[in-house]
C-alpha positions as CSV (number, residue, x, y, z in Angstrom):
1,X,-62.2,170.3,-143.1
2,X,-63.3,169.5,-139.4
3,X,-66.8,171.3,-138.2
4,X,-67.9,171.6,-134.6
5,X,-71.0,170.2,-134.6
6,X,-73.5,169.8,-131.3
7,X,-70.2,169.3,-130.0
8,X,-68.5,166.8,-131.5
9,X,-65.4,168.0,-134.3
10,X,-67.1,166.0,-137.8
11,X,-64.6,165.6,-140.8
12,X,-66.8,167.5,-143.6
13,X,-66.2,168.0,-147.3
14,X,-68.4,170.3,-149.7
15,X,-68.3,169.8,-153.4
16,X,-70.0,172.7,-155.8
17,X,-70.6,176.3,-156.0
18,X,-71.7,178.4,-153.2
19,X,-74.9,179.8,-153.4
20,X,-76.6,176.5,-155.2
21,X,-79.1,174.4,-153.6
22,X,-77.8,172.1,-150.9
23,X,-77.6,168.6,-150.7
24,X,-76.5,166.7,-147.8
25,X,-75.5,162.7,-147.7
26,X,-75.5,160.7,-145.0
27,X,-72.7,157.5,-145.8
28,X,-73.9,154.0,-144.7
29,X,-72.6,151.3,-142.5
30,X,-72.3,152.6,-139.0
31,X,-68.9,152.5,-137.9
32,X,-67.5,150.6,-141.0
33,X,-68.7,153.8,-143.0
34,X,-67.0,157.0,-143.9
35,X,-67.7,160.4,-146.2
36,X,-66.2,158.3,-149.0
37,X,-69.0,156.5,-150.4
38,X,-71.6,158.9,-150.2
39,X,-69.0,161.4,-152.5
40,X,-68.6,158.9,-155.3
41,X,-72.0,158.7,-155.1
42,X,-73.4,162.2,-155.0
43,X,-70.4,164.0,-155.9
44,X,-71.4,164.1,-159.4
45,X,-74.7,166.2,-158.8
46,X,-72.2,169.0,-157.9
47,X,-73.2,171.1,-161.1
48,X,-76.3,171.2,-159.5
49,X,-76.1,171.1,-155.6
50,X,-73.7,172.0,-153.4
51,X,-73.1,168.5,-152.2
52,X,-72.0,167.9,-148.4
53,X,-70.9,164.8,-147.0
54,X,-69.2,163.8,-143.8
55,X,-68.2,161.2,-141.3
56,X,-70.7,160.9,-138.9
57,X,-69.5,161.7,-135.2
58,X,-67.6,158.4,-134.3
59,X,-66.7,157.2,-137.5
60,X,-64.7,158.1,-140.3
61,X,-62.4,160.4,-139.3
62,X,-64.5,162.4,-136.8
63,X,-64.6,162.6,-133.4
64,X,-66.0,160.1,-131.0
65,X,-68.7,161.8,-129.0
66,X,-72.0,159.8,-128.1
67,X,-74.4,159.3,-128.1
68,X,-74.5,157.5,-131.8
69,X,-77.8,157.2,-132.0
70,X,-80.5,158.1,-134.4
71,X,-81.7,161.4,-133.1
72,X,-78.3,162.3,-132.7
73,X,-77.1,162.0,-136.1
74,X,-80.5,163.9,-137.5
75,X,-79.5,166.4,-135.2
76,X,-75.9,166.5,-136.5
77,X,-77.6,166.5,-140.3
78,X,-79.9,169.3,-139.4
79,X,-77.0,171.5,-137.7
80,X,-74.5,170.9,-140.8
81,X,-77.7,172.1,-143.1
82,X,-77.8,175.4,-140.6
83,X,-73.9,175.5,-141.1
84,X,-74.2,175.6,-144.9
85,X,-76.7,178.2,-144.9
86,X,-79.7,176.4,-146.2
87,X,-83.1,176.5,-145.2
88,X,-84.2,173.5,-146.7
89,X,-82.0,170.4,-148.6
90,X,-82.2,167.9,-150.5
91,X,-81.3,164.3,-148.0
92,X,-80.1,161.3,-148.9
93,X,-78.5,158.2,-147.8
94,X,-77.9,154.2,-148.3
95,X,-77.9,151.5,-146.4
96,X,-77.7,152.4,-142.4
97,X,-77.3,156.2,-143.9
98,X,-81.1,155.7,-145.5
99,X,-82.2,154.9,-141.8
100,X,-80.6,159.0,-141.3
101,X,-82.1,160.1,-144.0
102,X,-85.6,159.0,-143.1
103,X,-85.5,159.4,-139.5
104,X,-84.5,163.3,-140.8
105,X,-87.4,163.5,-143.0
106,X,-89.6,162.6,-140.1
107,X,-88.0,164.7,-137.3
108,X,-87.0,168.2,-139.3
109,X,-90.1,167.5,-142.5
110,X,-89.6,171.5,-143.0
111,X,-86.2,171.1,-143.8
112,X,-86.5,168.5,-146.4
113,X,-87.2,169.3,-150.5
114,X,-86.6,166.1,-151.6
115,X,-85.3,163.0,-150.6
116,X,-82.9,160.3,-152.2
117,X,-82.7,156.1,-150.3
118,X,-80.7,153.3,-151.6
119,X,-81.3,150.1,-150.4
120,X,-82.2,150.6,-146.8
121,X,-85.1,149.6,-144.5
122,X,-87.9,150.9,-142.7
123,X,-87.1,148.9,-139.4
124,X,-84.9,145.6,-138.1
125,X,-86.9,143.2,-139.9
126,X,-84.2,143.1,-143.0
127,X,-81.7,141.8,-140.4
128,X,-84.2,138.0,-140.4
129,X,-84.6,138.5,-144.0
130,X,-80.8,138.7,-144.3
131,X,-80.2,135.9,-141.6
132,X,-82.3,133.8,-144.0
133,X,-80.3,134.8,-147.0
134,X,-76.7,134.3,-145.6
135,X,-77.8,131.2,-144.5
136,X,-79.0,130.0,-148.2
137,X,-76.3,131.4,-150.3
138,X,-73.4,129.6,-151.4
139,X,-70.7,132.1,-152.4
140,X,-68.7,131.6,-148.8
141,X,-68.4,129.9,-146.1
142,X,-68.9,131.9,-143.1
143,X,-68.6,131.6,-139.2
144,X,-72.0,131.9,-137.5
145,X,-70.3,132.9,-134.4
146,X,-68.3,136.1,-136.0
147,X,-71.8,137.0,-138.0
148,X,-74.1,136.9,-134.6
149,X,-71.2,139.0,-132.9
150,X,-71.1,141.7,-136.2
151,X,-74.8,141.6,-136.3
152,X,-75.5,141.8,-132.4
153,X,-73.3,144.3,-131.2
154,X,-70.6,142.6,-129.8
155,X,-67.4,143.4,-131.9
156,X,-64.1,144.0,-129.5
157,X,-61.9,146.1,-131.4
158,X,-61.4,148.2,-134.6
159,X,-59.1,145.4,-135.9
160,X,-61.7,142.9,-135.0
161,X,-64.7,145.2,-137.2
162,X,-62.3,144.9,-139.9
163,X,-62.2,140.8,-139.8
164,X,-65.3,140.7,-139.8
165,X,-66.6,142.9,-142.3
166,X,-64.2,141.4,-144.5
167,X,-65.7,137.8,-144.0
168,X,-69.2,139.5,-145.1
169,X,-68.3,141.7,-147.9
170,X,-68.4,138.6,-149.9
171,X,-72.2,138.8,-149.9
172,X,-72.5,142.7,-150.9
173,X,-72.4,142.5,-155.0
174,X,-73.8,140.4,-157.3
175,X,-71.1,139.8,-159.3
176,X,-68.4,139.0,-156.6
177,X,-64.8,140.2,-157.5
178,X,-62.7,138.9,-154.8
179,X,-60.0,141.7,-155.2
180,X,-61.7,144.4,-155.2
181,X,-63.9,143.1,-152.4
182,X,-60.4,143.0,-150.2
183,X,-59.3,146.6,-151.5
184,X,-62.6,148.1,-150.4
185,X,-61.8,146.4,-146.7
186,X,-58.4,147.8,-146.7
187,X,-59.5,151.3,-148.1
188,X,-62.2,151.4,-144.7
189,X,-61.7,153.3,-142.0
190,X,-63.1,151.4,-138.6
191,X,-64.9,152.3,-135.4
192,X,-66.8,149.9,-133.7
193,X,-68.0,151.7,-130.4
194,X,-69.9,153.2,-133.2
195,X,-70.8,150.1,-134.6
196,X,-71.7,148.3,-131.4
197,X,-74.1,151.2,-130.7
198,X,-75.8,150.3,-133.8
199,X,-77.0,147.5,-133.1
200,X,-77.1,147.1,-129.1
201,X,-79.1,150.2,-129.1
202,X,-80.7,151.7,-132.2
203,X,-81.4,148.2,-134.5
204,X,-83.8,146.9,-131.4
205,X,-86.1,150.0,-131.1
206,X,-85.7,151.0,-135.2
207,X,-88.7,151.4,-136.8
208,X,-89.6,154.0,-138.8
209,X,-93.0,152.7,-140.4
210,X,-95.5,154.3,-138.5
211,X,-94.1,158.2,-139.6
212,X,-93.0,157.3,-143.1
213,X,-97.2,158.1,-144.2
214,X,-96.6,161.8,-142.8
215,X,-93.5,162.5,-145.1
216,X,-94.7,164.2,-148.0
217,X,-91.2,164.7,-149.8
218,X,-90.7,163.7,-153.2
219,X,-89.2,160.3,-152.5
220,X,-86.3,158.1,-155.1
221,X,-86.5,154.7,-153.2
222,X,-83.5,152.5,-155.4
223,X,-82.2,149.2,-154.7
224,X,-80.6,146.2,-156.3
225,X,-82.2,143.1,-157.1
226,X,-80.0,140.8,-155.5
227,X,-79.3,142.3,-152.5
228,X,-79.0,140.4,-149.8
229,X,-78.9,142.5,-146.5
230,X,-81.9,145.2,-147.5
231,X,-83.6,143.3,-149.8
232,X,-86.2,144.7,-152.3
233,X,-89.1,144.0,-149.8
234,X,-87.9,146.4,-147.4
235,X,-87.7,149.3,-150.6
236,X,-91.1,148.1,-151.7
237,X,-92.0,148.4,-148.0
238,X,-91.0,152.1,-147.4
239,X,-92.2,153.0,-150.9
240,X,-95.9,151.9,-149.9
241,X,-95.7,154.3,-147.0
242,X,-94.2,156.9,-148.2
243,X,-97.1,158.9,-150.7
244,X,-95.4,160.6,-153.1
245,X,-92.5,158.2,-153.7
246,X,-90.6,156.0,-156.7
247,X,-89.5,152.8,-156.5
248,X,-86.4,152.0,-158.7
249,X,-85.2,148.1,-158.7
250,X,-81.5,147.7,-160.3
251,X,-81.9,144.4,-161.9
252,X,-78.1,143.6,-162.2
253,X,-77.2,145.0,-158.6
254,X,-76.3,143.5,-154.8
255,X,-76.4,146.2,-152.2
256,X,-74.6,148.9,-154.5
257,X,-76.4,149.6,-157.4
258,X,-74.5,152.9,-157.2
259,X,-71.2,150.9,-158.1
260,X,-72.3,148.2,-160.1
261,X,-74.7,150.1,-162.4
262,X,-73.2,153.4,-162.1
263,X,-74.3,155.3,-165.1
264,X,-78.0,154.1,-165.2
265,X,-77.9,155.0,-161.1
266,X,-76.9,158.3,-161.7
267,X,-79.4,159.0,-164.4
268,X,-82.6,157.6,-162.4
269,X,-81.2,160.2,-159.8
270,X,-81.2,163.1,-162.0
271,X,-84.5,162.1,-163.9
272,X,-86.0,162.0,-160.1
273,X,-84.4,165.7,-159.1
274,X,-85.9,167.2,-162.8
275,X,-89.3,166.1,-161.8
276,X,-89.0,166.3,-157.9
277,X,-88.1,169.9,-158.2
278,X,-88.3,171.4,-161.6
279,X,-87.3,175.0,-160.4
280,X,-83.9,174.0,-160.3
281,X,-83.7,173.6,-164.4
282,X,-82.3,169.9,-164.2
283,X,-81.5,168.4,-167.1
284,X,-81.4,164.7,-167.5
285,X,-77.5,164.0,-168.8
């Protein structure tokens, strides 16, 4: 379904029964992301929440109205929470959604009950770290020109986002399966004003550390082992700040931990809600 939201018609889906606790999902990647991956992901806590997830304004399939930037999208998360009813939610959110979900926590604490990272950052510093690691690993060979424009802002077109991402995707999992690498680029939907925005505007000023002390959610921080763009450093990093928080390292994992060690991922997740909030009865299954 579409949502007006501050404005700006957002393609929304809700999974679970009306009336339960809500839980809202913020999808990674910036203008290479979509509803789709936060679903898979969260989906399955639909006997307990109702789950939303959406495209964020300017990409997916909903509308294109900027500014893309981090307030904006918090706002967006906060206003979708007020359109499901809810006072207070459950947030989550990996990669670039994790950067939401955080800068949520910080802006609307009130709002939050609990909240749910995968392998994200606390601020631009993973970008060097990942610089460092494209440069060493030896799965592909890639063209430093395309990955300084991807990484700087300076993509041209949605067809051009595509090329790109699917010259980087290589790097994402540890165990790299070439054809399912290419079905996941052809199953993306791509945006790259969005994208740009990213990272001409919100990667140079992003940094979250200083407020992540005053959030006092119950906090899963997961991520892989091997990943290469957000690497365990910048988890251990956000889970140092963040006081009451769990750190969660998925030793046979890239950047999707959700994929590649599905069933464990989903059980850390639900161990996390029983404890993080116990009046909801969750069983760990």
């Amino acid at each position: 379904m579409f949502v007006n939201i501050n404005g700006a018609r957002l393609n929304v889906e809700v999974l679970g029964e009306e009336g339960a606790p809500v839980l809202i999902a913020h999808h990674g990647g910036g203008g290479i992301g979509s509803l789709a991956e936060p679903k898979a992901t969260f989906g399955p806590l639909s006997d307990l929440f109702r789950v939303v997830v959406f495209d964020a304004r300017g990409c997916g399939l909903s509308e294109g109205v900027p500014p893309y930037s981090h307030a904006q999208w918090a706002a967006d998360v906060d206003a979708l929470r007020e359109w499901a009813g809810a006072e207070s939610v459950v947030i989550a959110g990996g990669s670039y959604g994790g950067f939401i979900a955080m800068e949520y926590a910080i802006a609307y604490p009130d709002r939050v009950r609990a909240m749910i990272l995968r392998d994200t950052s606390p601020d631009r510093t993973n970008l060097e770290l990942a610089h460092e690691n494209a440069r060493r690993q030896t799965r592909v060979e890639l063209d430093w020109e395309n990955y300084r424009r991807y990484w700087s802002g300076e993509i041209r077109d949605d067809a051009d986002l595509k090329a790109r991402w699917a010259e980087l995707i290589p790097l994402y999992d540890h165990e790299y399966d070439p054809a399912k690498a290419a079905a996941r680029v052809e199953a993306g939907i791509y945006r790259h004003e969005a994208h740009n925005w990213c990272f001409q505007h919100n990667a140079p000023i992003y940094d979250v550390k200083p407020q992540l002390p005053s959030v006092t959610c119950p906090t899963l921080v997961t991520v892989g082992r091997h990943d290469w763009v957000t690497p365990v450093s910048s988890s251990e990093t956000i889970a140092s700040l963040i006081p009451n928080s769990t750190l969660v390292v998925f030793e046979k994992s890239g950047h999707s931990p959700q994929i590649e060690e599905a069933e464990l991922f989903q059980r850390t997740m639900r161990q996390f809600l029983a404890e993080a909030l116990p009046d909801l009865g969750t069983a760990v299954r």
